[in-house]
N, C-alpha and C positions, 0 to 999 in steps of 0.2 A: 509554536515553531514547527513547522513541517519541511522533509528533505525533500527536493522536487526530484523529477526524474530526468533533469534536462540537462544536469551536468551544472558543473560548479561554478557557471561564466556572470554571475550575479555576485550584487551588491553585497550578499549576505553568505557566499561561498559555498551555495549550492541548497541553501534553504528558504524558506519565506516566513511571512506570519502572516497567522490567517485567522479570523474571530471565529471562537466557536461554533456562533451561529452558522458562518458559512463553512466550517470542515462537515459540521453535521449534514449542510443540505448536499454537500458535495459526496460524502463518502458515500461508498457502495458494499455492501454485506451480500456474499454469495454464500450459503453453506449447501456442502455435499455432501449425501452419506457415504459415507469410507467407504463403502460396499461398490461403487459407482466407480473409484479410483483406482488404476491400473495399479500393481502392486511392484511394479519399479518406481512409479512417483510416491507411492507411500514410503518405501525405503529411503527412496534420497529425502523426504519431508524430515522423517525423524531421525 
């Protein structure tokens, strides 16, 4: 079950299902080194 980001106007009241297989090929991994992040987005982060 994943919550979409389109707002709640679905069957399922704002989320779907989605097989494995396809959240793995869909999802997206960015990492930054913290050193890179302005240290007002670090504060509001934690």
């Amino acid at each position: 079950m994943v919550k979409n980001s389109w707002g709640d106007k679905n069957d399922y009241k704002g989320y779907l299902y989605v097989s494995k297989a396809f959240f793995n090929y869909k999802t997206t991994v960015i990492l930054v080194n913290e050193a890179a992040i302005p240290s007002e987005i670090i504060r509001k982060l934690k």
